[in-house]
Short mmCIF file of the C-alpha atoms (twelve columns), coordinates in Angstrom:
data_MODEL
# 
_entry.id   MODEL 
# 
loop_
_atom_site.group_PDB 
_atom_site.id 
_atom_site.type_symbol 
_atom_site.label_atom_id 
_atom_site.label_alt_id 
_atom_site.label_comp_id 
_atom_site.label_asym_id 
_atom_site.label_seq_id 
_atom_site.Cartn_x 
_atom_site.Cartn_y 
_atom_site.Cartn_z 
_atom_site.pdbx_PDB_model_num 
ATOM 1   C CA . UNK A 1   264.703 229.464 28.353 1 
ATOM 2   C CA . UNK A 2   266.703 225.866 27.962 1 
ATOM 3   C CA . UNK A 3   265.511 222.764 26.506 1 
ATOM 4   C CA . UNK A 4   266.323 221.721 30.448 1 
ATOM 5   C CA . UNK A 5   264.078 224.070 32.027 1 
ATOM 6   C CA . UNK A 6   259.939 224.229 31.612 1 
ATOM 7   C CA . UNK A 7   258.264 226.846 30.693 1 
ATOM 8   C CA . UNK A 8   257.025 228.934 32.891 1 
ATOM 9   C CA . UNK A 9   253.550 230.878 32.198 1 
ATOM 10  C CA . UNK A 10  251.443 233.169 34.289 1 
ATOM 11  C CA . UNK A 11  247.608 233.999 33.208 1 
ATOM 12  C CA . UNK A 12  246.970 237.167 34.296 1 
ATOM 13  C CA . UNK A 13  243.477 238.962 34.706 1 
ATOM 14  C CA . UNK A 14  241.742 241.527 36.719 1 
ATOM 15  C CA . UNK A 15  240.919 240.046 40.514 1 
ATOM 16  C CA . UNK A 16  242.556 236.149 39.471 1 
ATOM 17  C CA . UNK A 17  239.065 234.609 40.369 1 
ATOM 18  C CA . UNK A 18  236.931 233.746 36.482 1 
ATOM 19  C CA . UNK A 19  239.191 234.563 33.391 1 
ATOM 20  C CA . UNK A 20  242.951 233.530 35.056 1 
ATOM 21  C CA . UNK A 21  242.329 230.586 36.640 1 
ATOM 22  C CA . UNK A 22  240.467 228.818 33.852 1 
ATOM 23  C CA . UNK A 23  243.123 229.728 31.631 1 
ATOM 24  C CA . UNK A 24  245.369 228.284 33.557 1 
ATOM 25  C CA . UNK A 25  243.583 224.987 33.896 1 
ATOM 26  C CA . UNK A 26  243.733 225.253 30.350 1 
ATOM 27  C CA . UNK A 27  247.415 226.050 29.229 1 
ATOM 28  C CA . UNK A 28  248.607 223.295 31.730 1 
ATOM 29  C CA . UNK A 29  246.551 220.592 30.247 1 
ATOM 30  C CA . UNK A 30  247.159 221.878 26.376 1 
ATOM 31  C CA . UNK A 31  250.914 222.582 27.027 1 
ATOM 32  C CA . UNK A 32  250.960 218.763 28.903 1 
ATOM 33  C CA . UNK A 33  248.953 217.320 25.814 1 
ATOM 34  C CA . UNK A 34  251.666 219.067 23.409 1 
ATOM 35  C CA . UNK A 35  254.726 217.563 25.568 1 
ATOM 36  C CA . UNK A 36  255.796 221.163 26.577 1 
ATOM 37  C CA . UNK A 37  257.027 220.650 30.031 1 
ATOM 38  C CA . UNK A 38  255.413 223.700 31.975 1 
ATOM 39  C CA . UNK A 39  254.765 225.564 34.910 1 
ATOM 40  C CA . UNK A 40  251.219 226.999 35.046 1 
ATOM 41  C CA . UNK A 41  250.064 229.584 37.494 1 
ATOM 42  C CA . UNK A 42  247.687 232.785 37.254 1 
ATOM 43  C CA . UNK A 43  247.365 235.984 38.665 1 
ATOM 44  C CA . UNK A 44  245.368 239.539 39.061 1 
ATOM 45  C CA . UNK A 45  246.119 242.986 39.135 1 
ATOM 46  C CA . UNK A 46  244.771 243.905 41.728 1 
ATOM 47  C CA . UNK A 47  243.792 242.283 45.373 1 
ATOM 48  C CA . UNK A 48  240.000 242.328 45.632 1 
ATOM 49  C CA . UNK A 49  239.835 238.507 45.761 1 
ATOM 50  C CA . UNK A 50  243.166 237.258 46.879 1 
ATOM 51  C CA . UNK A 51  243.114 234.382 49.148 1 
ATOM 52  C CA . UNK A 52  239.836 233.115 47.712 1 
ATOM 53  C CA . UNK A 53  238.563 230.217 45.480 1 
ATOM 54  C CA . UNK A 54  238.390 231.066 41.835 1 
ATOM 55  C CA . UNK A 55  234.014 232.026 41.153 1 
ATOM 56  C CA . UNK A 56  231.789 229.180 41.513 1 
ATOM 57  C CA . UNK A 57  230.636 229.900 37.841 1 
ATOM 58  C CA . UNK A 58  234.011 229.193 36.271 1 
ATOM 59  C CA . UNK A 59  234.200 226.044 38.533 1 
ATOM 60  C CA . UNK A 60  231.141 225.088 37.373 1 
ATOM 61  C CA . UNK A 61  232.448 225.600 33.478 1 
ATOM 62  C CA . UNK A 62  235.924 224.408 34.181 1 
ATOM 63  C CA . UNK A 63  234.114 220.661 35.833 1 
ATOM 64  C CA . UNK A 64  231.605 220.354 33.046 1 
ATOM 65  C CA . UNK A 65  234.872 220.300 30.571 1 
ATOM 66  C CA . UNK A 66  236.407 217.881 33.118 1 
ATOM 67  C CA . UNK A 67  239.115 220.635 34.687 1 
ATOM 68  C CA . UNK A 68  239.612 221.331 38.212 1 
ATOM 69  C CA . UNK A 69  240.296 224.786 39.948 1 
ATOM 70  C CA . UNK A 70  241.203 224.600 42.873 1 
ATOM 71  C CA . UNK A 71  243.571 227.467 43.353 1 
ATOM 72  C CA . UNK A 72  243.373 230.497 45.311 1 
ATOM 73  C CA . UNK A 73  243.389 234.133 44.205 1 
ATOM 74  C CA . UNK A 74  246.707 236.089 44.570 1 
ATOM 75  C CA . UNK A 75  247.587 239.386 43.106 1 
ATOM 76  C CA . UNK A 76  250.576 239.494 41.011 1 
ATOM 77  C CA . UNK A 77  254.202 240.247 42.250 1 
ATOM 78  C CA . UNK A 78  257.087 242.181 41.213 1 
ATOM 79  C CA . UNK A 79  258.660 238.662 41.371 1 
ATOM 80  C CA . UNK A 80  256.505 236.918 38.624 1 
ATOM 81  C CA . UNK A 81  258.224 239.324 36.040 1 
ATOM 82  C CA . UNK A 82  261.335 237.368 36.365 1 
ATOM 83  C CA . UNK A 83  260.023 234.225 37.183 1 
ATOM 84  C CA . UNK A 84  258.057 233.617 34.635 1 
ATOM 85  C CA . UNK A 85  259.043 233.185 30.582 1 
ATOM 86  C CA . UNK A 86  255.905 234.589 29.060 1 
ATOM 87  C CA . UNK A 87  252.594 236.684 30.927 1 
ATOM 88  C CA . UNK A 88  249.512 236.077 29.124 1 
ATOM 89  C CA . UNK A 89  247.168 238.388 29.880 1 
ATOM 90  C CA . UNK A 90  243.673 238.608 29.427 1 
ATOM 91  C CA . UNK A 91  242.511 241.894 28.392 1 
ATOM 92  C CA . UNK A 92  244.097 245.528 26.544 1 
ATOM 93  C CA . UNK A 93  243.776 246.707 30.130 1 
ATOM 94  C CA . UNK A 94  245.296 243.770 32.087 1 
ATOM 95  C CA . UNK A 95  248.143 244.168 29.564 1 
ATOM 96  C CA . UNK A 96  248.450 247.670 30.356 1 
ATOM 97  C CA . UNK A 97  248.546 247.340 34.161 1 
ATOM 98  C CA . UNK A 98  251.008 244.186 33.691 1 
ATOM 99  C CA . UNK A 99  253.478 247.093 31.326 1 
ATOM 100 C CA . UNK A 100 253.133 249.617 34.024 1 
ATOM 101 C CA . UNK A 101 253.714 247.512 36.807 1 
ATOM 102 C CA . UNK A 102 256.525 245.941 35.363 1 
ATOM 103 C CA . UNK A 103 260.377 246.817 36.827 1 
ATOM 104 C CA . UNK A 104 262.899 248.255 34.312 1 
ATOM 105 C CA . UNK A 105 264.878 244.688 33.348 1 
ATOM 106 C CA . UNK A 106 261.972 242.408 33.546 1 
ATOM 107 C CA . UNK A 107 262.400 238.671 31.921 1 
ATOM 108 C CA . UNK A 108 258.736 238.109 31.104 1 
ATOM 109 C CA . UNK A 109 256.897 238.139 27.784 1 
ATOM 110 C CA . UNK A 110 253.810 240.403 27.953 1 
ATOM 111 C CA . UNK A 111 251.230 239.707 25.883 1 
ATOM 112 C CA . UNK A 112 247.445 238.920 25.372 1 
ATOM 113 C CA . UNK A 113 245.878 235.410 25.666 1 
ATOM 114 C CA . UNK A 114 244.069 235.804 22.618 1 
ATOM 115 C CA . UNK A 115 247.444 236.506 20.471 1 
ATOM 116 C CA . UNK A 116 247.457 233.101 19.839 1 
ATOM 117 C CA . UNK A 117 243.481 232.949 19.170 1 
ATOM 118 C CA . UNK A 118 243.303 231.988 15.730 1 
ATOM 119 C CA . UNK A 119 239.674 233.531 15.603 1 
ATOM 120 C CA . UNK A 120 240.340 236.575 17.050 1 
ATOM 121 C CA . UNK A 121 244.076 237.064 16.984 1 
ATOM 122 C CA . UNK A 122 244.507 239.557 20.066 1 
ATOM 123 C CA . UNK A 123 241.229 240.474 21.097 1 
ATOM 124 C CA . UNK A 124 240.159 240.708 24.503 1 
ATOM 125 C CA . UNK A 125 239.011 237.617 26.725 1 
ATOM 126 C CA . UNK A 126 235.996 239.420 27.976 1 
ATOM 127 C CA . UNK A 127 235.456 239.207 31.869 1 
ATOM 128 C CA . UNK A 128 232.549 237.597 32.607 1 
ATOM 129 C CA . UNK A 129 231.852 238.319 35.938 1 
ATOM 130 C CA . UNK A 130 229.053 240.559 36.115 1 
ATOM 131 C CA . UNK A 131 227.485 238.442 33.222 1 
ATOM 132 C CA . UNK A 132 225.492 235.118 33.110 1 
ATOM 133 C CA . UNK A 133 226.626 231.394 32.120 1 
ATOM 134 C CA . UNK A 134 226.978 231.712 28.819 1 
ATOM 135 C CA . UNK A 135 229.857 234.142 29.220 1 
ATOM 136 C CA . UNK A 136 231.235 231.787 30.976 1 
ATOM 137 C CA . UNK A 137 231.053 229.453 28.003 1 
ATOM 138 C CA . UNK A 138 232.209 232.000 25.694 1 
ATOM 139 C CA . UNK A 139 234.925 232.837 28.103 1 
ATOM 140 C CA . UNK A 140 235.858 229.085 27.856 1 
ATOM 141 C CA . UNK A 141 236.103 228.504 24.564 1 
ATOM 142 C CA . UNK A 142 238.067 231.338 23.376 1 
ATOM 143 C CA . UNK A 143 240.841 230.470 26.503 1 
ATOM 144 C CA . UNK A 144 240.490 226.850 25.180 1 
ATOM 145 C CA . UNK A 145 241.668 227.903 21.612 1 
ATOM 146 C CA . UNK A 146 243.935 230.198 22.640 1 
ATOM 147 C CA . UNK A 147 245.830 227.539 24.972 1 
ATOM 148 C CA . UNK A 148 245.744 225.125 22.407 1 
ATOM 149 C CA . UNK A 149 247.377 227.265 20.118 1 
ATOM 150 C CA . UNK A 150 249.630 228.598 22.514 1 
ATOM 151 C CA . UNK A 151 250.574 224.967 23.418 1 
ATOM 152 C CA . UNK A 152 251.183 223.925 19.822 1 
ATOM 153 C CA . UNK A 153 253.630 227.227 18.968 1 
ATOM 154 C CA . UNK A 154 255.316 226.202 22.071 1 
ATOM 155 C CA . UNK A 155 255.959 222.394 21.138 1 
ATOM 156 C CA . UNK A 156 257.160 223.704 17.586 1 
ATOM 157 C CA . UNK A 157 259.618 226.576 19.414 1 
ATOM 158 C CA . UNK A 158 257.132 228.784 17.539 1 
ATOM 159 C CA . UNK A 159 255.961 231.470 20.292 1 
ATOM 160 C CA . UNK A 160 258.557 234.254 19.092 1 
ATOM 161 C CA . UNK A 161 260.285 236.855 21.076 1 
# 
């Protein structure tokens, strides 16, 4: 990555419908707030949901913190792996998909969200879907650190290899 190009970051969770999408509502604004120019999309392993609206319970979260999601589930692509600078995914096991599904020579950082939690430095962004509103809350505010944190070892060149 240049000083010319953005960066180019791609939340990744199981189905790309409650954790991915938030945290990409998140990273754009934090990275935007920092003055990292960025480009923000998510992604799930696998393709239960693609084509659909992220849940109406992290659209309900995302609006009550004044964010938007109005993207639609897509699985991820051989393609991201060299389109995009760093992968931030949100569990141990959306990591280990990601690895495995990764071609030999990929350009992508792999790595968990919540490496840059300064909480909970690489634990799991628990999925919240079969779970009431306040995991949606929780889910929030540890993707809210973590982007902000993210965003600010970004600004600084900070992120690492």
């Amino acid at each position: 990555m240049t000083d010319s190009k953005p960066l180019r970051v791609l939340a990744l969770c199981l189905g790309n419908i409650c954790r991915s999408p938030l945290a990409e509502a998140l990273l754009r604004r934090e990275l935007e707030a920092a003055g990292v120019p960025a480009v923000v999309d998510s992604a799930g392993t696998g393709a239960w949901h693609v084509g659909e609206l992220a849940d109406p319970r992290s659209r309900e979260v995302a609006a009550r913190h004044g964010l938007n999601l109005d993207g639609r589930a897509r699985q991820l692509d051989t393609a991201d792996y060299d389109e995009q600078d760093v992968i931030l995914a949100m569990d141990a096991s959306n990591l280990h998909d990601a690895r495995r599904l990764s071609p030999p020579n990929a350009e992508a950082r792999l790595t968990l969200m919540r490496a840059f939690d300064p909480l909970a430095p690489g634990a799991d962004v628990p999925d919240p879907y079969y779970g009431g509103a306040d995991g949606f809350e929780a889910m929030y505010e540890m993707l809210e650190r973590s982007a902000r944190e993210f965003a600010r070892r970004a600004a600084t060149g900070a992120l690492g290899g």
